[in-house]
C-alpha positions as CSV (number, residue, x, y, z in Angstrom):
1,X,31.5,-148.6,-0.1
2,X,32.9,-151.9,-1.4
3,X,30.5,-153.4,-4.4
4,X,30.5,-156.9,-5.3
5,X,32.5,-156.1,-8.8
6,X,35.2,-154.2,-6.6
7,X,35.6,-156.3,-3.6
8,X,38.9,-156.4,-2.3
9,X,39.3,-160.2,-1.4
10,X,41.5,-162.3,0.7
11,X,44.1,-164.8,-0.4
12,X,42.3,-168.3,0.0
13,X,45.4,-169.7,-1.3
14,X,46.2,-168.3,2.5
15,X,43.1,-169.1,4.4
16,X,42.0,-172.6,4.6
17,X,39.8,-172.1,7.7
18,X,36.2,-172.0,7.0
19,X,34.6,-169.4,9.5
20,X,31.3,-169.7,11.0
21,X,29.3,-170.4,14.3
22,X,32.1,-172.1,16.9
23,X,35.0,-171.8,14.7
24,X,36.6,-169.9,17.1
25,X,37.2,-166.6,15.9
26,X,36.1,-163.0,17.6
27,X,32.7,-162.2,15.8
28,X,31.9,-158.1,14.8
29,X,28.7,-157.4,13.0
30,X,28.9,-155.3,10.4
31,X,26.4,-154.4,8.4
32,X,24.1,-157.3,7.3
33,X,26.6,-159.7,7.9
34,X,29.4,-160.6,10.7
35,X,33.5,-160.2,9.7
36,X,36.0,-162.4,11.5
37,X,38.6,-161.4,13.4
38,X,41.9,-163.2,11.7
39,X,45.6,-162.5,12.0
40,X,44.3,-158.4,12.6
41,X,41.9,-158.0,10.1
42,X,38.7,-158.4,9.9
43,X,36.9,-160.2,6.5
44,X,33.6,-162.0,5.7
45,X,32.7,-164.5,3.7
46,X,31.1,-163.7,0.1
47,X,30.0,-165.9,-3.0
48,X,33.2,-168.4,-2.6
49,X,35.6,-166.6,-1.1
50,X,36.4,-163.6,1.9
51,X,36.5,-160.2,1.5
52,X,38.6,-157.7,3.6
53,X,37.0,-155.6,5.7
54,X,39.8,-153.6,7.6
55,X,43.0,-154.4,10.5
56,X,41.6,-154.7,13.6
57,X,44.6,-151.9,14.6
């Protein structure tokens, strides 16, 4: 299990997409929240920035 201290998170320098309802990207609930599907992983946003969550593979 990921904690917030140890969160493995995603470049922002390489995402300037800001996710959400209609943004176009396959939804997957996980958990209490929902990842994105993007480039084949999956991440969420958390307190500023997106955590991976796993490739889609």
């Amino acid at each position: 299990m990921t904690t917030a201290a140890a969160c493995n998170q995603h470049q922002s320098a390489d995402h300037q997409h800001t996710h959400g309802e209609g943004c176009g990207h396959e939804t997957v609930q996980h958990g209490d929240h929902v990842d994105y599907v993007h480039d084949g992983h999956r991440h969420a946003g958390h307190e500023g920035h997106y955590d991976e969550h796993g490739d889609t593979d």
